[in-house]
C-alpha positions in Angstrom: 22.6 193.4 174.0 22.9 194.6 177.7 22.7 198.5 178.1 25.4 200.3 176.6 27.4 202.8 179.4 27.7 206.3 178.3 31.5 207.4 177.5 32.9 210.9 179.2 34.5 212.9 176.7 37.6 214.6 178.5 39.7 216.3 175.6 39.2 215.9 171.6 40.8 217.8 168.8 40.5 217.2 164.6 40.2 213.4 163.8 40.8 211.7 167.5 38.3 211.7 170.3 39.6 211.4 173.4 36.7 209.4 175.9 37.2 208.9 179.5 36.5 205.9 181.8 32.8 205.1 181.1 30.3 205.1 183.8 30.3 202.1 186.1 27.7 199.6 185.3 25.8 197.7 187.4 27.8 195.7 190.2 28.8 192.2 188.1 28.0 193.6 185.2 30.3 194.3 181.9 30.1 197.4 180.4 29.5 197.3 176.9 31.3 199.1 173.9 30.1 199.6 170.6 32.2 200.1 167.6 31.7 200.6 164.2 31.9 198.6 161.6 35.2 197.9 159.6 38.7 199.1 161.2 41.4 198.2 163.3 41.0 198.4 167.1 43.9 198.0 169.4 43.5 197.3 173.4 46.1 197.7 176.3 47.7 200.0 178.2 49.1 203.0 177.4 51.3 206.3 178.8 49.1 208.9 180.7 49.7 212.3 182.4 52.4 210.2 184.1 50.4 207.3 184.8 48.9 204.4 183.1 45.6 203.5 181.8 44.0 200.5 179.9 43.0 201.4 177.0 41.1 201.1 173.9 41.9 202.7 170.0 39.5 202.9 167.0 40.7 203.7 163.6 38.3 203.5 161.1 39.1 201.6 157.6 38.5 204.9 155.5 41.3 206.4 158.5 38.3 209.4 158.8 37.6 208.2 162.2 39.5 207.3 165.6 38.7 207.2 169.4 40.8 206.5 172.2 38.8 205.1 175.1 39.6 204.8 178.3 38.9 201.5 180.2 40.8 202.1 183.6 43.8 203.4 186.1 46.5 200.9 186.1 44.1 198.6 184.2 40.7 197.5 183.7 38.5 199.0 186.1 35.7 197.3 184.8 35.0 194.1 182.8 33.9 194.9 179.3 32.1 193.3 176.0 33.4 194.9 173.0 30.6 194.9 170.2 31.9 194.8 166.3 29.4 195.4 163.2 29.3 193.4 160.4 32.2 194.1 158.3 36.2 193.3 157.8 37.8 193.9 161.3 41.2 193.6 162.6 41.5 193.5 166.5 45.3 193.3 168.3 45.5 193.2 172.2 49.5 193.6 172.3 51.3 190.6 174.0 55.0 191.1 173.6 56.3 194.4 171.6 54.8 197.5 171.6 51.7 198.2 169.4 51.2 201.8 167.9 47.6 203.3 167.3 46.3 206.7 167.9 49.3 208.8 168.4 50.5 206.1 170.9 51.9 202.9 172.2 50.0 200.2 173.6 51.3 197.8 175.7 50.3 194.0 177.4 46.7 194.8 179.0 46.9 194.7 182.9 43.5 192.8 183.4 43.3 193.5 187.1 41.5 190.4 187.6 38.6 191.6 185.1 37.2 190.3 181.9 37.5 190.8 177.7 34.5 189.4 175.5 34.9 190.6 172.2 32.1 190.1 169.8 33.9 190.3 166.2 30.2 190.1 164.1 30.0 189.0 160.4 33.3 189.5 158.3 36.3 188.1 157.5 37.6 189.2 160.9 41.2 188.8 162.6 42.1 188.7 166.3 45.5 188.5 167.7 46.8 188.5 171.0 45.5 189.1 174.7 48.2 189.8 176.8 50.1 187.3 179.2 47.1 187.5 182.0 46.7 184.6 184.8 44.3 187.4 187.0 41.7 188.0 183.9 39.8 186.5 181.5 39.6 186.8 177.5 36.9 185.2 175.1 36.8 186.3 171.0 33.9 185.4 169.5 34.5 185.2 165.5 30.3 185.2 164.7 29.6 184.8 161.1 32.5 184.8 158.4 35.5 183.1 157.6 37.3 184.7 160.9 41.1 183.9 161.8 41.5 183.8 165.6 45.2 184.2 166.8 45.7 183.4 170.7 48.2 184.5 172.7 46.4 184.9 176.4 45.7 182.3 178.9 43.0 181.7 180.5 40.7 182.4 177.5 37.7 181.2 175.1 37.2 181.3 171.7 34.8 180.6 169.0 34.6 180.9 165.2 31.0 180.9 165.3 29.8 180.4 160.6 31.9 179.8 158.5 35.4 178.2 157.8 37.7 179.7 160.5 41.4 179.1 161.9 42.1 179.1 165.8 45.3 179.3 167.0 46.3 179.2 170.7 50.2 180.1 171.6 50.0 180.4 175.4 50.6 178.2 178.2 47.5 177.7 180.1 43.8 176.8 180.4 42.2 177.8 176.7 39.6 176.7 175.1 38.8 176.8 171.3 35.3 176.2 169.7 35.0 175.8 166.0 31.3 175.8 165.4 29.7 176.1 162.2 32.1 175.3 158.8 34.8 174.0 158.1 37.7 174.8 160.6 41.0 174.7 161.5 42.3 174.5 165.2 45.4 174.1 166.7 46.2 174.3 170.9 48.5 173.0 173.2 47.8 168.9 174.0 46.4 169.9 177.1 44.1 172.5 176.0 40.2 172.3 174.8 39.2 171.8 171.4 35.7 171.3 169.8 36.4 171.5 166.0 32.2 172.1 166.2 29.9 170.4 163.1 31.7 170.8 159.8 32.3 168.1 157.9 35.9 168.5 157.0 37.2 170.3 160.3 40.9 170.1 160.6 42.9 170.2 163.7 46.6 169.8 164.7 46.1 166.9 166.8 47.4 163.5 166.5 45.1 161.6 168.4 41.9 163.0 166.3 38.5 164.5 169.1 35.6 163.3 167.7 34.2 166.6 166.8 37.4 166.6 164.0 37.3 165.0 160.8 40.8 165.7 159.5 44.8 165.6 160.6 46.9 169.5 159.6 50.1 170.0 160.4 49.7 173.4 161.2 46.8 176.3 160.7 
């Protein structure tokens, strides 16, 4: 793991913490973002002293913790990895209505020509969205568990990493969708890249089987 960018604290009060844009990283460079294990995490932009800023919120599965981050004016400002802990996490990035977390509403993230890599870690995790983006870049990677990974961005990556995962990809555009390890099921538009990965009963929506797939679904 790269070297995690301090966060600026600008306002907190009882049960939300309030962080400011972190520090710039090297020029290139992602800035990376560790969260704990277990909760719900929802990125994109959001109201702000009347502005907006990309954003990201926390919420812990016991509902004791939650922090807001901030990850931009007007969007990213930065490109950033997103590191998740072993343990059941649910991850939205809004892509048509509103999303509310942390005393707010989050909105389609404005990628500003910037990157997403989320790193999901073991669990039965769930993804879903990315925002409508043809100036950035989003790739979910599902790591170990039986992860469900629900597209909705373009261009973008994903993988399931172990165990027996379902990939779903809803937007027009360049996406590509990696199964890996287990048994999985992927579904993507005709156009779109799909490597089902080495299970031995990998599903995918396909008529015309890939080679890496095994089995026909008529749906995931």
């Amino acid at each position: 793991m790269k070297h995690i960018q301090s966060l600026v604290i600008i306002s907190a009060f009882v049960g939300l913490i309030v962080a400011g844009v972190p520090n710039r990283a090297a020029a290139g460079e992602p800035i990376d973002v560790p969260l704990l294990n277990g909760g719900t995490t929802v990125i994109g932009m959001i109201d702000f002293y009347g502005g907006e800023i990309a954003a990201a919120c926390f919420t812990s599965t016991n509902l004791l913790t939650q922090e807001l981050l901030g990850l931009g004016l007007g969007g990213l400002d930065n490109s950033y990895d997103f590191y998740f802990y072993d343990g059941i996490d649910n991850v939205m990035m809004p892509a048509g209505a509103p999303v509310s977390a942390c005393g707010t509403s989050f909105r389609p993230l404005k990628y500003n020509g910037r990157s997403i890599m989320l790193w999901l870690g073991g669990g039965a995790d769930y993804f879903m969205g990315g925002g409508v983006s043809s100036s950035g870049n989003l790739s979910v990677l599902g790591e170990a568990g039986n992860d469900r990974i629900e597209l909705y961005a373009a261009p973008a990556a994903a993988s399931g990493g172990s165990g027996n995962d379902v990939l779903n990809s809803y937007q027009l555009g360049s996406v590509s969708l990696y199964g890996d390890d287990g048994n999985d099921c992927l579904n993507a538009q005709t156009w779109q890249f799909i490597s089902c990965g080495t299970g031995t009963a990998d599903r995918c929506t396909r008529s015309s089987l890939p080679a890496s797939c095994e089995l026909h679904a008529s749906g995931c």
